[in-house]
C-alpha positions as CSV (number, residue, x, y, z in Angstrom):
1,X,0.0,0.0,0.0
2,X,3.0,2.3,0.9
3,X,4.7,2.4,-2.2
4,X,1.1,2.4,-4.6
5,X,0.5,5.9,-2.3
6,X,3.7,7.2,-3.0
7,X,3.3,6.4,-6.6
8,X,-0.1,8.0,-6.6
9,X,1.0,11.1,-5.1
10,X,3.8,12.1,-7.5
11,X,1.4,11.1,-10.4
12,X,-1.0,13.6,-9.1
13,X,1.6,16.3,-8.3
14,X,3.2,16.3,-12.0
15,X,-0.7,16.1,-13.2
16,X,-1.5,19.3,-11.3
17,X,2.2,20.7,-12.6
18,X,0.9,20.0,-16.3
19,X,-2.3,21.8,-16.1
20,X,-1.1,24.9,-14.4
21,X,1.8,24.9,-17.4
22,X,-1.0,24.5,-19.8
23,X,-3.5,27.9,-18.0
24,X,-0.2,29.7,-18.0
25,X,0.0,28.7,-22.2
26,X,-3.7,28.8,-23.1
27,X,-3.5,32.8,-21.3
28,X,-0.4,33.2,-23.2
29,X,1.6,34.1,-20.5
30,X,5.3,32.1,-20.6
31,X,5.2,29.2,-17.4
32,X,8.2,30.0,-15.2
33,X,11.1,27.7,-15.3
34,X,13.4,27.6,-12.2
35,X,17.0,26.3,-13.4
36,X,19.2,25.1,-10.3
37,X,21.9,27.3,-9.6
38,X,24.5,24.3,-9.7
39,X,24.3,23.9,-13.2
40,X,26.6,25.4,-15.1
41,X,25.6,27.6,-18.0
């Protein structure tokens, strides 16, 4: 049960991350897009 919850949960977190990307493209504003700072550019 533990790890089906676990599953569930991220499923539902990227779904919710996908539609708020999509309101910000259907308003046709640009979605924000945080880039770690250890990267190198």
């Amino acid at each position: 049960m533990c790890s089906v919850s676990s599953i569930a949960g991220a499923v539902l977190a990227q779904a919710l991350t996908v539609e708020i990307i999509n309101g910000h493209l259907r308003a046709g504003l640009v979605p924000p897009v945080l880039v770690s700072r250890s990267l190198k550019r």
